[in-house]
C-alpha positions in Angstrom: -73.6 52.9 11.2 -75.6 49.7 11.0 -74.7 46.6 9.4 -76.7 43.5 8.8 -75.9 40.2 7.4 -79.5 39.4 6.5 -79.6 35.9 5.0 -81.7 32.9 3.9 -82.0 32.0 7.4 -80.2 34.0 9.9 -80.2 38.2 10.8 -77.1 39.3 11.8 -76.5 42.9 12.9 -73.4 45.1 14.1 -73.1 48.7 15.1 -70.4 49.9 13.6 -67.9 52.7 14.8 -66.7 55.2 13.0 -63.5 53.2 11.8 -65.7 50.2 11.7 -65.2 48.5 15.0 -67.9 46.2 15.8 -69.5 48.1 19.3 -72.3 45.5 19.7 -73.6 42.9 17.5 -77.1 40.5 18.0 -78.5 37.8 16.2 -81.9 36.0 15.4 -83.0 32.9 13.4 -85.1 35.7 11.0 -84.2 34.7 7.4 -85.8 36.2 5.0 -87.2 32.8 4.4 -88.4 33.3 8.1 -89.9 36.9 8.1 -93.6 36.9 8.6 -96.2 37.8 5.8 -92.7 39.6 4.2 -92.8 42.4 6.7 -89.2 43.2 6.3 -89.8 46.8 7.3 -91.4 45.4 11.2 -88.8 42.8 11.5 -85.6 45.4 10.9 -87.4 47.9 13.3 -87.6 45.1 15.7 -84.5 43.9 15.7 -82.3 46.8 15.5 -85.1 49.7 17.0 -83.1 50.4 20.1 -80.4 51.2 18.3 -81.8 53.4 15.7 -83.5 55.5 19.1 -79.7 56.0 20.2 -79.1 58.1 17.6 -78.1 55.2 14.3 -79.6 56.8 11.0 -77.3 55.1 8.9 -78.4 51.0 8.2 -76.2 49.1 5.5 -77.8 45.7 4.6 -76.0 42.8 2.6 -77.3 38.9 1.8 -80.2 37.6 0.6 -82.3 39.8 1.4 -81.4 42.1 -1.4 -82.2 39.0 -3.5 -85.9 38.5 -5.4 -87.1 36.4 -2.4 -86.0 39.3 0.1 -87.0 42.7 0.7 -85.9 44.4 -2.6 -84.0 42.8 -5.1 -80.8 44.7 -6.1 -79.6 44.1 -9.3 -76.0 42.5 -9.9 -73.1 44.5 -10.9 -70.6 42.5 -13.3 -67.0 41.5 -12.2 -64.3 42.8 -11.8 -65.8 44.5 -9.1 -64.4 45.3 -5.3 -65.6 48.1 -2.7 -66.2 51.1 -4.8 -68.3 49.5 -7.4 -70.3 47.7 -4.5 -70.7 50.9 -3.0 -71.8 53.1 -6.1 -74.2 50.3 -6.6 -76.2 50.1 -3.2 -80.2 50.7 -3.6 -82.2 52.6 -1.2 -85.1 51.1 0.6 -88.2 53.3 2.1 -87.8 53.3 5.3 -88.8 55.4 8.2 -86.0 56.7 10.6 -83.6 55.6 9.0 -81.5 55.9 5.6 -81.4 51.8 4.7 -79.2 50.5 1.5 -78.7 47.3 0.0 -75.7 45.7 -1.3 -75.6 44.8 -4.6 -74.5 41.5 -5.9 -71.8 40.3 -8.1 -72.0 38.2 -11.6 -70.2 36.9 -13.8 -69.7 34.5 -16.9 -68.2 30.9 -16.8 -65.6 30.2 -19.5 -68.7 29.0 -21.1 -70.4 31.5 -20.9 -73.3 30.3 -18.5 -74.0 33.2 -15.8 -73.0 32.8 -12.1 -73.9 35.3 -9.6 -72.9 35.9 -5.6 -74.8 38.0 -3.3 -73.7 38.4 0.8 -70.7 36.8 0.2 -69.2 39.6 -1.6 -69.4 41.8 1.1 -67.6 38.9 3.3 -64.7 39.2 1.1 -64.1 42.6 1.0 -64.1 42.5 4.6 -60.7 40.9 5.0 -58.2 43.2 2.7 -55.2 42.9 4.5 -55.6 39.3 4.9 -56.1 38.1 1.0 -54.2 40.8 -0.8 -54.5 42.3 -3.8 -54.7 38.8 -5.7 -55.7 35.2 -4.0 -58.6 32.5 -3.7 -61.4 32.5 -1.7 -63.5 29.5 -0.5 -66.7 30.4 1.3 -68.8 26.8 2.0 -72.2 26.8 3.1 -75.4 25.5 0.8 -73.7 27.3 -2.5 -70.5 27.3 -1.6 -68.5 29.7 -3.6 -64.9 29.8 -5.2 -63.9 33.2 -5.4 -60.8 34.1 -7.6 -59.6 38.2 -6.4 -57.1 40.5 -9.1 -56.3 43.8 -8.5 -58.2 44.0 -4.8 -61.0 43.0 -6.6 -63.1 40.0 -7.0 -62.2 38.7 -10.7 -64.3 35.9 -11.2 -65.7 32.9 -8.9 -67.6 29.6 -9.6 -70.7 28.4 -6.9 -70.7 24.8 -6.2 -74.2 23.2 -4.8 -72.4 20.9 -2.7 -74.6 22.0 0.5 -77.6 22.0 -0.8 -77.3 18.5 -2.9 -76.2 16.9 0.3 -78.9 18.4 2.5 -81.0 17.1 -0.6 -79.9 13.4 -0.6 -80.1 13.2 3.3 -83.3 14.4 3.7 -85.3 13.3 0.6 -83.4 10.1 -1.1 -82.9 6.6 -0.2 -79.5 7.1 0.6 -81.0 9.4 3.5 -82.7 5.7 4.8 -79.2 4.7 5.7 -78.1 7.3 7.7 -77.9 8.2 11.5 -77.2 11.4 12.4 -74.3 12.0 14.7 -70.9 13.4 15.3 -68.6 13.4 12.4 -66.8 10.2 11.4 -63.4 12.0 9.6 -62.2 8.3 8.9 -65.4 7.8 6.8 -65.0 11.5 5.6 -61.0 10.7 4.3 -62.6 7.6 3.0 -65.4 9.8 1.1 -62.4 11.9 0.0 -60.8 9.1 -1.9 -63.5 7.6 -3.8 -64.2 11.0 -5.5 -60.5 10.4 -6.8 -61.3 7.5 -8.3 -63.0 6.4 -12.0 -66.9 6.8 -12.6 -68.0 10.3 -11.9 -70.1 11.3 -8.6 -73.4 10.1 -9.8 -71.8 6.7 -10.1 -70.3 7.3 -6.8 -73.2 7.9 -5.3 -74.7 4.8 -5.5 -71.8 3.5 -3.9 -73.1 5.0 -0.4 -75.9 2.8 -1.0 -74.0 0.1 -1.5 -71.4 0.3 0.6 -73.8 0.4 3.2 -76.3 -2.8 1.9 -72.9 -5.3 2.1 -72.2 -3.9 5.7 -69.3 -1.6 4.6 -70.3 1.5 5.6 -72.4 1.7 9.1 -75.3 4.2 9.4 -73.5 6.3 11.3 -70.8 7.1 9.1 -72.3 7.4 6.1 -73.5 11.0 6.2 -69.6 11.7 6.7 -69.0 9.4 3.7 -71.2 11.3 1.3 -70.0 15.0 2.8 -66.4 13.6 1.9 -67.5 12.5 -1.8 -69.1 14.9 -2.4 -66.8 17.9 -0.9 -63.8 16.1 -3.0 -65.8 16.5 -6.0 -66.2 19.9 -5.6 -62.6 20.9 -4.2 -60.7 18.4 -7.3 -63.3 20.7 -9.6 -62.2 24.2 -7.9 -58.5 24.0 -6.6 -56.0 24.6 -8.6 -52.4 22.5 -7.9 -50.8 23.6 -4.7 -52.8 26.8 -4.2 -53.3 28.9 -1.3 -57.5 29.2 -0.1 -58.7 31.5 2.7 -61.2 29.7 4.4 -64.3 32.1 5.0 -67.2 31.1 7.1 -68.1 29.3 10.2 -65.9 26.3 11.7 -68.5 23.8 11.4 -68.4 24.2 7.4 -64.4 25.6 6.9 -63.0 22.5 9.2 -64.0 19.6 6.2 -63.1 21.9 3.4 -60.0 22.7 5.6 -59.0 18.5 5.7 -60.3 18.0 1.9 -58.3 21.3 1.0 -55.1 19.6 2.7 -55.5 16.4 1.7 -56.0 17.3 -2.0 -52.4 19.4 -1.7 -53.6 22.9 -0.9 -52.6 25.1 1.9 -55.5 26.9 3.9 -56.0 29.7 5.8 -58.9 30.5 8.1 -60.0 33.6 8.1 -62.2 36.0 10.9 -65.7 35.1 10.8 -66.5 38.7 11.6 -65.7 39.8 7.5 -69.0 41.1 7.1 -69.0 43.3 9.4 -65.6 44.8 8.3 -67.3 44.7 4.8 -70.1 46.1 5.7 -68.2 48.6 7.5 -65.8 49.6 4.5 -68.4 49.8 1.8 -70.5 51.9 4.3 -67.5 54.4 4.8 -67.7 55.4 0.7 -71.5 55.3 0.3 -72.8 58.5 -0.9 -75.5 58.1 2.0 -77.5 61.4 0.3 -77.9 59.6 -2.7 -81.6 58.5 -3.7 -83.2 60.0 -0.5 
């Protein structure tokens, strides 16, 4: 089988053995944000069409691609949900050579009753059984970074945080972004990020801070992008973690190692998990699929 991670704006794909060892595995900067003219079809023949010649019939896709921006959107299933309802959910897409399915996503309801929804990271979390339990919380950062809460083997509930995307947002397109200079991380700044979202005054009031911090000579242009990732990440993690809890880290070290530090710092206990838990979730939904479904 065939698994690929397609997502806002990466392609990763593995080729999956038959107990879902990862045999060989590529990549490409071919987002759906990035395929040309929306020729999803071209760009998966292109990518994986050696592959499919060997003898693969089988392709598995999960991420935003299966999103109303991607190829096909396929529609959410409701929590709880873990492999088997991911896998009775899967839509198939037309394709020629090849039986291709999409992973669902997941949704759910805040305690007030405003919808949240999750779609690739699911299959992330599935991916890593034996290492989360039947019961535990997930962390996954990235633009929406997502709080995922499991019961039962099964993902229970979860929350999405914008913390990626608002920063991104402020740097690039907001004064505070005038007073910053990219550069290596500054974890002192960071830590000292961390703090002030402890304090009185809410983040939007903290915000302003970076400004000012930096006008009176405080904070150098160098260190404060670290300054706002730290406010802002402590914001998010005070919001999310509950006292003392255990959170498996999912993702790539560039994103888990600040939420790691704000995780720690904030009294938690982390654990980083294998960035390869798509593929294993890729792998186990793939192994229940009714693959003669919808042909």
């Amino acid at each position: 089988m065939i698994g690929v991670d397609w997502g806002t704006s990466n392609f990763r794909a593995f080729r999956l053995g038959a107990e879902g060892a990862i045999l060989d595995r590529r990549g490409s900067p071919l987002g759906i944000l990035h395929v040309p003219g929306g020729r999803f079809a071209e760009t998966l023949s292109a990518e994986i069409g050696d592959w499919l010649r060997a003898g693969e019939d089988r392709v598995l896709l999960c991420g935003m691609v299966g999103s109303r921006q991607g190829w096909q959107e396929a529609p959410y299933v409701p929590c709880p949900a873990g492999i088997a309802e991911l896998a009775r959910a899967v839509t198939a897409v037309p394709f020629t050579g090849a039986r291709v399915r999409l992973v669902t996503g997941i949704s759910t309801l805040d305690p007030q009753g405003v919808p949240d929804v999750i779609r690739g990271e699911e299959t992330k979390i599935v991916g890593v059984p034996a290492a989360l339990g039947k019961a535990g919380l997930v962390c996954l950062p990235g633009t929406h970074s997502k709080w995922v809460s499991l019961s039962g083997g099964r993902i229970a509930r979860f929350a999405t945080h914008m913390t990626g995307e608002v920063f991104g947002v402020l740097r690039e397109h907001s004064i505070l972004g005038r007073m910053m200079r990219q550069g290596p991380p500054d974890w002192v700044a960071f830590d000292c990020g961390l703090a002030r979202a402890a304090e009185p005054g809410g983040w939007l009031h903290h915000l302003f801070g970076v400004r000012t911090l930096g006008l009176t000579g405080e904070l150098g242009e160098a260190a404060a992008s670290s300054y706002l990732s730290g406010l802002l990440i402590g914001h998010e993690v005070r919001a999310a973690l509950p006292a003392g809890a255990l959170v498996h880290l999912l993702g790539a070290p560039a994103l888990t190692v600040p939420y790691a530090r704000a995780i720690a710092a904030l009294g938690g206990v982390v654990r980083c998990e294998d960035e390869d838990a798509a593929a294993r979730g890729l792998a186990a939904i793939g192994a229940v699929i009714n693959w003669d479904a919808g042909d």
